[in-house]
N, C-alpha and C positions, 0 to 999 in steps of 0.2 A: 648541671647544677640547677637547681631549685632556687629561684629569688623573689621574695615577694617584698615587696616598695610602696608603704605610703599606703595599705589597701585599709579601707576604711566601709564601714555599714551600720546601718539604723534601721532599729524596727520602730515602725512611727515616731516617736517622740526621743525613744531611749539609743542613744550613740552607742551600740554595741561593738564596736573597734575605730580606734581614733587614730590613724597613721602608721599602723604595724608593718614593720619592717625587720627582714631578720633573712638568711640563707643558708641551704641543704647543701654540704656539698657531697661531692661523690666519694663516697665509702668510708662516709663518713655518720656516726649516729647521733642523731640532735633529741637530746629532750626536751619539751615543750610544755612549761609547766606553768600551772594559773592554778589559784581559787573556783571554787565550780561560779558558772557565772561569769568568769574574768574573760572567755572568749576563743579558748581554744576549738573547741568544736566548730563555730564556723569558721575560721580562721581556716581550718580545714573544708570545711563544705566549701568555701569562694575558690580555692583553690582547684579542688574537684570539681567546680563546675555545677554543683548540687544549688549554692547561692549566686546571685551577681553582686559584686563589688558596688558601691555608689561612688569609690573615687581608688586611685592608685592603682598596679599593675603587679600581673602574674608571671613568672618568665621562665622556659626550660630550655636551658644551654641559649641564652641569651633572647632567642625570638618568645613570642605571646604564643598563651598555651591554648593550643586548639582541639577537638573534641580527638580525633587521631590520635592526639597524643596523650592525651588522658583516659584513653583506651589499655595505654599501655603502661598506666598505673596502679600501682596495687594497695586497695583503702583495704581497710577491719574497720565499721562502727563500733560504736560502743554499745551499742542497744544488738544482740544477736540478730541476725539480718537471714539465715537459713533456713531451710523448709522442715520443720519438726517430725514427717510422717515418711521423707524420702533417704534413702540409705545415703551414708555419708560419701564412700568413693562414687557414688552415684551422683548425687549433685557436686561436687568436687569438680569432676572431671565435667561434666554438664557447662559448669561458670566458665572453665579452661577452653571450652568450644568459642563460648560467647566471647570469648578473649579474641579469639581466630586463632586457636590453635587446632590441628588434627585431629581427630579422636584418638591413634593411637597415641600422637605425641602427650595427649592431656591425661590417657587412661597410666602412660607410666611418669609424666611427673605427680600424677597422682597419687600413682604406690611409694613412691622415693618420699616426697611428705610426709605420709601421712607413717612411713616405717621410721622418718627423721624424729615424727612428732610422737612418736610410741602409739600409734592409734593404728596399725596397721591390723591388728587382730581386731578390732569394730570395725573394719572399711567396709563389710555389708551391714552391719546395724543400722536403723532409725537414727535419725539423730536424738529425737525424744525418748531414745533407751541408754542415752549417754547420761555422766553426771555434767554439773554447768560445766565443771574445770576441762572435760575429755569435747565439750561442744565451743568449749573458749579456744582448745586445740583447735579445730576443726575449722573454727571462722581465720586462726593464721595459715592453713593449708589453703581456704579457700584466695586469701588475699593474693599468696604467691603461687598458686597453679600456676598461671600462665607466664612465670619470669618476666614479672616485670622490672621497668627502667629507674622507679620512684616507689619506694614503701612509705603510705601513712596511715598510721596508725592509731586509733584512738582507746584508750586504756586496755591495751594487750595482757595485760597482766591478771587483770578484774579477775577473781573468782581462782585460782591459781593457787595450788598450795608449793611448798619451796622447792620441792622434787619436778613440779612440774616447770615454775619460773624458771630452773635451771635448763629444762629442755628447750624451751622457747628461747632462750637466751641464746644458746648452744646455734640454732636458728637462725636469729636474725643476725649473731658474730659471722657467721657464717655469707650472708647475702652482703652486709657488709666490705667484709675481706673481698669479693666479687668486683668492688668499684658502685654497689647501689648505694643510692644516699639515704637514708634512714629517718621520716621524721613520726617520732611517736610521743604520745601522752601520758603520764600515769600519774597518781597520788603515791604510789610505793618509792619514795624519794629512796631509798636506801637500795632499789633495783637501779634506779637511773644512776642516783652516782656511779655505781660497779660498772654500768651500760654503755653509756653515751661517752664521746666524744666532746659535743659544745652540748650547752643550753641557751634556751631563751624562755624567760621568765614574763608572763604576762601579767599586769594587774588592770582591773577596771578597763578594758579595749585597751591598753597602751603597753609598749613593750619596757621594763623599768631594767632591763637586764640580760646581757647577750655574750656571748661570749665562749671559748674553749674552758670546758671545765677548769684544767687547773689555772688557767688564766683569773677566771673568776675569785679560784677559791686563792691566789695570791693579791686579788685586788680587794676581797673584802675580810681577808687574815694578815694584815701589815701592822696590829697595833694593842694585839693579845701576847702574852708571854703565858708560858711554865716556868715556875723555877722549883726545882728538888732540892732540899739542903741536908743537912746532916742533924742539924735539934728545930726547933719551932721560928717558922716562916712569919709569925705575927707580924713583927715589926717592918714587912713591907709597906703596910696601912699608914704607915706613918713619914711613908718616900712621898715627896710633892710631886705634882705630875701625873701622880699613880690611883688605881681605880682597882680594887680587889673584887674580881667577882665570882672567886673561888676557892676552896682551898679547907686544908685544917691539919695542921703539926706542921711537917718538914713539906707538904708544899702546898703550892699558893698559884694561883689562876690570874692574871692578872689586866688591867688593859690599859694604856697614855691617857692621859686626860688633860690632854694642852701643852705637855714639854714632851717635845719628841724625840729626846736624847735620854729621858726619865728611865728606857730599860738597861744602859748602860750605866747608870747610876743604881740601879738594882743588883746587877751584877755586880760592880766593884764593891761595892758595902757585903754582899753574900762573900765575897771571897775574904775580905778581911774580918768576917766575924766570924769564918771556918771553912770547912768542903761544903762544894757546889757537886751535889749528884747529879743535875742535873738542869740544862736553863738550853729552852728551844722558844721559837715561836710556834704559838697552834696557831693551825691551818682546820678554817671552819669547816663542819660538813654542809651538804648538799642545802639539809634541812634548814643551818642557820642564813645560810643566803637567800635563799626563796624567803623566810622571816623580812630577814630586812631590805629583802626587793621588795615586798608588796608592802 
């Protein structure tokens, strides 16, 4: 398991992470989500090793993470990080040596990638005869050549059209299911909801939100309703307690606004003024929580 406590950095003046705390656990996939700016990228670099921390601690399966072991992890930048003029199974399998892997062992987890990630008919092309989407493939074969202990990843998705997010996906479900623990970044909220397992939500260096998905999406969906009726839903607007922020004819969106028993008072009044087709709590998406975490 991956834990990071209290890790904090400053570029001169500017507090770029102010006590970030959150953990990876094993075969498990965490999305890691901020405003560009909010601090995910180095959050990742102190961890790799790429930054040093000014305060707080890095940890894998309990002890401090030492270059050995972050040998034996597997990063994707965000910025394309491969050689544009060398054939793709060709540096592939090159990075898998630097790992300390064999050659034969690296040249066939090579082929098994890069055949998982549909790229097996380019594995002698350039990388610069690829499109961005087929060289976005290539930087996820490159991260997992060498089977690694820890996946991080920084917007794996970028450049991705839906056929391809689904093969990547397909991927890391897959490294997952293994016992690896999974941390990755993305702006595509609507991949990570389907994705991950927990999130942690960054704003301004500080973590404002942490948790197992649907953990979260129970902790900030406890005070929104639906109700479906059978003629015009208006007369909710007019239940005390109650805050319409949705709706037109037979249903209505709703959310408490200081009596916390106000949806049961919704309910009984819809049942005495006819059929109720319908009366659930909404459960917010991915999107409305990252909103009201940051």
């Amino acid at each position: 398991m991956l834990k990071v406590t209290s890790i904090s950095r400053r570029f001169g003046d500017h507090q770029v992470l102010d006590g970030v705390s959150f953990e990876v656990e094993p075969g498990r996939m965490t999305g890691f989500l901020g405003a560009n700016g909010a601090g995910k990228t180095t959050t990742m670099r102190i961890v790799l090793g790429v930054l040093a921390a000014h305060g707080g601690t890095v940890t894998w399966d309990g002890a401090p993470v030492t270059g050995a072991v972050r040998k034996r992890f597997g990063y994707m930048p965000e910025e394309r990080g491969l050689y544009p003029k060398m054939g793709v199974a060709e540096q592939i399998g090159w990075l898998g040596r630097l790992h300390g892997l064999d050659a034969a062992t690296a040249a066939r987890n090579t082929e098994r990638l890069l055949d998982q990630l549909e790229l097996g008919h380019r594995a002698k092309d350039r990388l610069e005869e690829l499109s961005l989407g087929n060289q976005q493939r290539a930087q996820v074969a490159a991260a997992l050549v060498h089977d690694p202990v820890l996946l991080i990843l920084d917007e794996p998705f970028s450049g991705l059209d839906p056929i391809a997010v689904e093969t990547v996906l397909g991927v890391l479900r897959e490294r997952a299911a293994s016992g690896v623990p999974v941390l990755f970044s993305s702006h595509q909220l609507s991949v990570v909801e389907r994705l991950c397992d927990d999130v942690v939500i960054i704003s301004g260096g500080r973590v404002t939100a942490a948790g197992a998905r649907d953990e979260l999406r129970e902790r900030y969906g406890t005070t929104r309703f639906e109700l479906v009726v059978a003629s015009d839903a208006g007369w909710v607007r007019d239940v005390p307690g109650v805050r319409v922020v949705d709706g037109d004819g037979p249903r209505v969106v709703f959310e408490l606004d200081g009596r916390p028993d106000a949806e049961q008072v919704v309910l009984e009044t819809a049942l005495r003024r006819g059929s109720v087709r319908g009366f659930t709590r909404v459960v917010p998406t991915l999107d409305e929580i990252f909103l009201e975490a940051i």
